[in-house]
DSSP file (Angstrom, degrees, kcal/mol; ACC not computed):
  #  RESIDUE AA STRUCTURE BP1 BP2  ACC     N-H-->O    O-->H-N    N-H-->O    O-->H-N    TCO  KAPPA ALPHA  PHI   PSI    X-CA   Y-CA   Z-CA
    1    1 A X              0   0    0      0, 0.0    27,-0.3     0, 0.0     2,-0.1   0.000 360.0 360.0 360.0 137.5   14.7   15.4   -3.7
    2    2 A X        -     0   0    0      1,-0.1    25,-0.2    25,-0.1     3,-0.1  -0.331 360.0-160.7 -87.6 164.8   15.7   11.9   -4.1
    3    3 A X  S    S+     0   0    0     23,-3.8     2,-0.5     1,-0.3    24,-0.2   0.844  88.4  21.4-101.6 -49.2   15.8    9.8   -7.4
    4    4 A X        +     0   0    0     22,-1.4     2,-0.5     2,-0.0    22,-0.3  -0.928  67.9 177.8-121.2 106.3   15.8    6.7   -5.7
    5    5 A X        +     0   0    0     -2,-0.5     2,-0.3    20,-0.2    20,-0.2  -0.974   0.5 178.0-124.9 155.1   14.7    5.7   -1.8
    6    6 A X  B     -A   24   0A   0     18,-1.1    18,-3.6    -2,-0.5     2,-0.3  -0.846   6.2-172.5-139.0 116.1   14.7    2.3   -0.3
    7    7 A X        -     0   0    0     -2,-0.3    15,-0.2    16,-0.2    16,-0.2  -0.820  66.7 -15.4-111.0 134.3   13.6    1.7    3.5
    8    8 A X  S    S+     0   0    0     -2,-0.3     2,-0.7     1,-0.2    -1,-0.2   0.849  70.8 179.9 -13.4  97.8   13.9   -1.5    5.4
    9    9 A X        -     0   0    0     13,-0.5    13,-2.0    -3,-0.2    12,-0.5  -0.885  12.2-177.7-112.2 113.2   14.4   -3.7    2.4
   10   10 A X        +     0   0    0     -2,-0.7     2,-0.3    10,-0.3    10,-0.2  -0.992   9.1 171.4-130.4 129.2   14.9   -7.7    4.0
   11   11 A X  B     -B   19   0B   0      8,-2.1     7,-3.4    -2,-0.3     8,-0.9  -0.997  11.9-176.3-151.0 168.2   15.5  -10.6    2.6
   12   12 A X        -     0   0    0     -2,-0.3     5,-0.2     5,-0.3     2,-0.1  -0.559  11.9-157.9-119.5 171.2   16.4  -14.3    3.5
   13   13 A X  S    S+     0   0    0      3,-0.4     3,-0.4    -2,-0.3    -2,-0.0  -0.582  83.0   1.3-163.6 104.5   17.0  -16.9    1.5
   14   14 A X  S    S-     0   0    0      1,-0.2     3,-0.1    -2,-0.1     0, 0.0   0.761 129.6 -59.5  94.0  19.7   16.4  -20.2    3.2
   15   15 A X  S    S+     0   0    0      1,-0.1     2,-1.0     0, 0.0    -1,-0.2   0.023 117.9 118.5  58.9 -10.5   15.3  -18.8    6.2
   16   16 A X        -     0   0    0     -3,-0.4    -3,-0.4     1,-0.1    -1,-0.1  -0.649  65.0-132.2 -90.2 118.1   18.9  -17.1    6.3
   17   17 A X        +     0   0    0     -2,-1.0    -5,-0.3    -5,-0.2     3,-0.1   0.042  28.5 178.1 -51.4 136.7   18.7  -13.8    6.3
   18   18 A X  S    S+     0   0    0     -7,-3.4     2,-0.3     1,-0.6    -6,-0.2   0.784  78.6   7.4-110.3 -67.0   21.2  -11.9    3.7
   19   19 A X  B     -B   11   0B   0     -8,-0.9    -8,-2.1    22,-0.1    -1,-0.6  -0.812  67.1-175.8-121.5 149.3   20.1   -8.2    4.2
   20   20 A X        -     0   0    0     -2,-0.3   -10,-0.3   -10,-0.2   -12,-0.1  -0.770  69.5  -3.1-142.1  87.5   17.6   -6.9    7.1
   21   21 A X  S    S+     0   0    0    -12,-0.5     2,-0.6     1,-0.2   -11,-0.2   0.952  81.0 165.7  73.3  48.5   16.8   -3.5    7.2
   22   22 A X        +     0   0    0    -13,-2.0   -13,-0.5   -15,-0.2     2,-0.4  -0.794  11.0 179.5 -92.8 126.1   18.5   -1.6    4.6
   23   23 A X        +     0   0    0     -2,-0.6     2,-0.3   -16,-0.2   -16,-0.2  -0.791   8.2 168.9-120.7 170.2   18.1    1.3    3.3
   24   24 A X  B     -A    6   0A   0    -18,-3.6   -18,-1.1    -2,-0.4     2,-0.3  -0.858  17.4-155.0-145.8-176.9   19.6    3.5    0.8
   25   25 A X        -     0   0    0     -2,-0.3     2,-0.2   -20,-0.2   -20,-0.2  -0.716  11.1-167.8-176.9 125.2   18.7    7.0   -1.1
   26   26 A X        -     0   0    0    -22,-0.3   -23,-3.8    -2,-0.3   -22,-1.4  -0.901  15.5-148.8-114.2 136.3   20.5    7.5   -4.7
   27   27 A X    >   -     0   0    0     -2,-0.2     3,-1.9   -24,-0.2   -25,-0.1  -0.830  37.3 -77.4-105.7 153.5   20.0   11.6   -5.9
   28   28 A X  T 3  S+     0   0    0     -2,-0.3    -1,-0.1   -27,-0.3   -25,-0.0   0.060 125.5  25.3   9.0  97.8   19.7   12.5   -9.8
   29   29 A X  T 3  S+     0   0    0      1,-0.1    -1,-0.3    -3,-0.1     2,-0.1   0.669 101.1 128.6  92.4 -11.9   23.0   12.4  -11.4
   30   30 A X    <   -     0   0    0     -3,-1.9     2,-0.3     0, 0.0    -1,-0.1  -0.128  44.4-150.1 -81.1 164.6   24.5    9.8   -8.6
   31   31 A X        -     0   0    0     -2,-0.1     2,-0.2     2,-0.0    -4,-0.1  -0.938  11.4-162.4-145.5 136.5   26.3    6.4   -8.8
   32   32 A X        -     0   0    0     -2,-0.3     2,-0.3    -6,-0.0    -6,-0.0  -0.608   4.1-158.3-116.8 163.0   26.1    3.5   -6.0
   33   33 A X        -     0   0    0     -2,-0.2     2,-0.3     2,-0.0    -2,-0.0  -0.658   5.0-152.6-149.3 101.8   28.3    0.9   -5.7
   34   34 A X        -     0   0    0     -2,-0.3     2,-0.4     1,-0.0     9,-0.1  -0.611  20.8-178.3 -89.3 139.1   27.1   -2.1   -3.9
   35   35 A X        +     0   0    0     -2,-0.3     2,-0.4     7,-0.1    -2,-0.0  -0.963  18.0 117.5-134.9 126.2   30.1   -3.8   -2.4
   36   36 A X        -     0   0    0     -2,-0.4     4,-0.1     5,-0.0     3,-0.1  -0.946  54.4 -78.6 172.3 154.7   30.3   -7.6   -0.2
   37   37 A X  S >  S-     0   0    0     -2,-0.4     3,-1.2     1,-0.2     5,-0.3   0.128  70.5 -57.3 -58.2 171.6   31.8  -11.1   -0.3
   38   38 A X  T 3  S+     0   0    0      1,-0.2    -1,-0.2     2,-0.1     0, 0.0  -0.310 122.9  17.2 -50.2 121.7   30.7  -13.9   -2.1
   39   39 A X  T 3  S+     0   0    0      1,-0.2    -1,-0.2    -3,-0.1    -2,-0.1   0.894  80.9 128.8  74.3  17.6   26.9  -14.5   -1.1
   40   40 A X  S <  S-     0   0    0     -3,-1.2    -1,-0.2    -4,-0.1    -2,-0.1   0.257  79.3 -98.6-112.3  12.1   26.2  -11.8    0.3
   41   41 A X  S >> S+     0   0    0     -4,-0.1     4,-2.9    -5,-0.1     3,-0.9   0.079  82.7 114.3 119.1 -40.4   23.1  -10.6   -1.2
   42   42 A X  T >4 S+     0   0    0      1,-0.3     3,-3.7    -5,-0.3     4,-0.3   0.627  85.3  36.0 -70.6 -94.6   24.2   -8.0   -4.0
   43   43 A X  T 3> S+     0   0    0      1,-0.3     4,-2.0     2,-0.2    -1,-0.3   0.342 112.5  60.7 -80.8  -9.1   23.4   -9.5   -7.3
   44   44 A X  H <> S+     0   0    0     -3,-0.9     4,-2.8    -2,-0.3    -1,-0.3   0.733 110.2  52.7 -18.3 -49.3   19.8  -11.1   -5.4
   45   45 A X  H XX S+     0   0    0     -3,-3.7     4,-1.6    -4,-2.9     3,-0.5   0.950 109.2  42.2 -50.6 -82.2   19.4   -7.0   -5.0
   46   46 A X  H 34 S+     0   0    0     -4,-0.3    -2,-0.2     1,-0.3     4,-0.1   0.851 119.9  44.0 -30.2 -63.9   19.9   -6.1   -8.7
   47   47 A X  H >< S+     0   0    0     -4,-2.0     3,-0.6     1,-0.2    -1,-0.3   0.907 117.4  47.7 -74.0 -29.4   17.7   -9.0   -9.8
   48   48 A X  H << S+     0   0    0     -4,-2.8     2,-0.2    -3,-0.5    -1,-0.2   0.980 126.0  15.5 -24.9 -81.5   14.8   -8.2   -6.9
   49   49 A X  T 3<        0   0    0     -4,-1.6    -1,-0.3     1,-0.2    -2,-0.2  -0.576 360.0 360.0-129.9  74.2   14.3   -5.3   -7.2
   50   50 A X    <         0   0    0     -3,-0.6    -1,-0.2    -2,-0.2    -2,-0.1   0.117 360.0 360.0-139.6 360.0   15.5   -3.9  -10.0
């Protein structure tokens, strides 16, 4: 059983899209590690949908 799921998670910013259809699934006891250039979306995640 998952701790975490997320299923086609999109968002733009400016009309340009940074992520389109992600998903992920974190278990109980897990650690993620979001990884990506400059501008690529990951702290936009954290603050979303966090």
């Amino acid at each position: 059983m998952s701790y975490l799921d997320v299923n086609n998670l999109s968002f733009k910013y400016q009309e340009k899209p940074i992520f389109d259809g992600a998903e992920m699934r974190l278990f109980e006891g897990e650690h993620m590690v979001i990884v990506g250039p400059n501008g690529s979306g990951k702290t936009t995640l954290l603050k979303r949908y966090s």
